[in-house]
C-alpha positions as CSV (number, residue, x, y, z in Angstrom):
1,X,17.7,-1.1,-5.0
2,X,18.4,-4.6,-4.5
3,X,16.0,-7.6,-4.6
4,X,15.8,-7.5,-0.6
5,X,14.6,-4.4,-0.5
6,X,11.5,-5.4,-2.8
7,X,8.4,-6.2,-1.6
8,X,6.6,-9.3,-3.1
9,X,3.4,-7.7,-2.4
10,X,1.5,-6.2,-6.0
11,X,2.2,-2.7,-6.9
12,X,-1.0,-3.3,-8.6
13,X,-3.6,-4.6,-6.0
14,X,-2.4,-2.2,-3.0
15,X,-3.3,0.6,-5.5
16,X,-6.7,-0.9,-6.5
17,X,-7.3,-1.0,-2.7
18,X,-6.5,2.6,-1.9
19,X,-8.4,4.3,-4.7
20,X,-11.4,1.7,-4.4
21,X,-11.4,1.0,-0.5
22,X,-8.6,4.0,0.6
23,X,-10.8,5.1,3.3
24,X,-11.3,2.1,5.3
25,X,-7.1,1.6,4.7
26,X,-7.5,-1.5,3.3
27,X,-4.1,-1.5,1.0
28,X,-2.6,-0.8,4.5
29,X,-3.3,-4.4,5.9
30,X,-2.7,-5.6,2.2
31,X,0.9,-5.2,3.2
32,X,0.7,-5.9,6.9
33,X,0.5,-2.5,8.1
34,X,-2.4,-3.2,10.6
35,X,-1.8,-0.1,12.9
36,X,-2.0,2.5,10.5
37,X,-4.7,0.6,8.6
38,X,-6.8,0.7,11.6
39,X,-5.8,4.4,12.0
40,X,-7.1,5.2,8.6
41,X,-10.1,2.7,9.6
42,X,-11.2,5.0,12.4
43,X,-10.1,8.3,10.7
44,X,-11.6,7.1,7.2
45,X,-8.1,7.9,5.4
46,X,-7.4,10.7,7.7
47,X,-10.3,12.7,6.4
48,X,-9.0,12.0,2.4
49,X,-5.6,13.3,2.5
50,X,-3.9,10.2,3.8
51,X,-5.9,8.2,0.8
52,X,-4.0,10.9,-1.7
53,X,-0.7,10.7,-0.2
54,X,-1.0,7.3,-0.2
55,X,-1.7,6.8,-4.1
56,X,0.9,9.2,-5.0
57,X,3.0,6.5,-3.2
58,X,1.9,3.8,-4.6
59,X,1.9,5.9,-8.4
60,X,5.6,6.6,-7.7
61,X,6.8,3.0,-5.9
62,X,7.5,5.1,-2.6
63,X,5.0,3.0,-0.7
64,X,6.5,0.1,1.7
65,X,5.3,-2.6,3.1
66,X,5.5,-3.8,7.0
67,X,9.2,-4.8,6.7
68,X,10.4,-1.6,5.2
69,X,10.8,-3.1,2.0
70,X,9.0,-1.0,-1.3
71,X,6.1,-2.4,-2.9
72,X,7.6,-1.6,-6.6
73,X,6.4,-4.8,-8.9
74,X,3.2,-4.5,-10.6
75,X,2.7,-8.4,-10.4
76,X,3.4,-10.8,-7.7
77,X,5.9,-12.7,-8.6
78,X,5.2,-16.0,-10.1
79,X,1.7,-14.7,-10.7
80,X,1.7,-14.7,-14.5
């Protein structure tokens, strides 16, 4: 994985988001993924099961962001 293909969207806060707001999808617009975030919005997290999937993702830095790229780093960068 090259540093392309890295998101500079936090690992960190998108996984806050899901297990604190998961249902309403807000890790989802986090990294600009507005359709499905609405989807999850309407669905509240697909009934639960897209919330779990979702923090597995996230828990094993599967979970992308808009542009394909993988939200992997726990920190923004330059945020510390």
């Amino acid at each position: 994985m090259n540093e392309s293909d890295i998101s500079p969207k936090s690992r960190l806060v998108a996984l806050l988001l899901c297990i604190i707001f998961g249902a309403l999808g807000f890790h989802r617009f986090y990294v600009g993924k507005v359709g499905t975030g609405l989807l999850m919005l309407l669905t509240l997290g697909g009934f639960g099961i897209w919330v779990l999937i979702d923090t597995i993702l996230i828990l094993t830095g599967s979970f992308t962001d808009s542009e394909g790229r993988t939200v992997f780093r726990w920190f923004e960068p330059g945020s510390i």
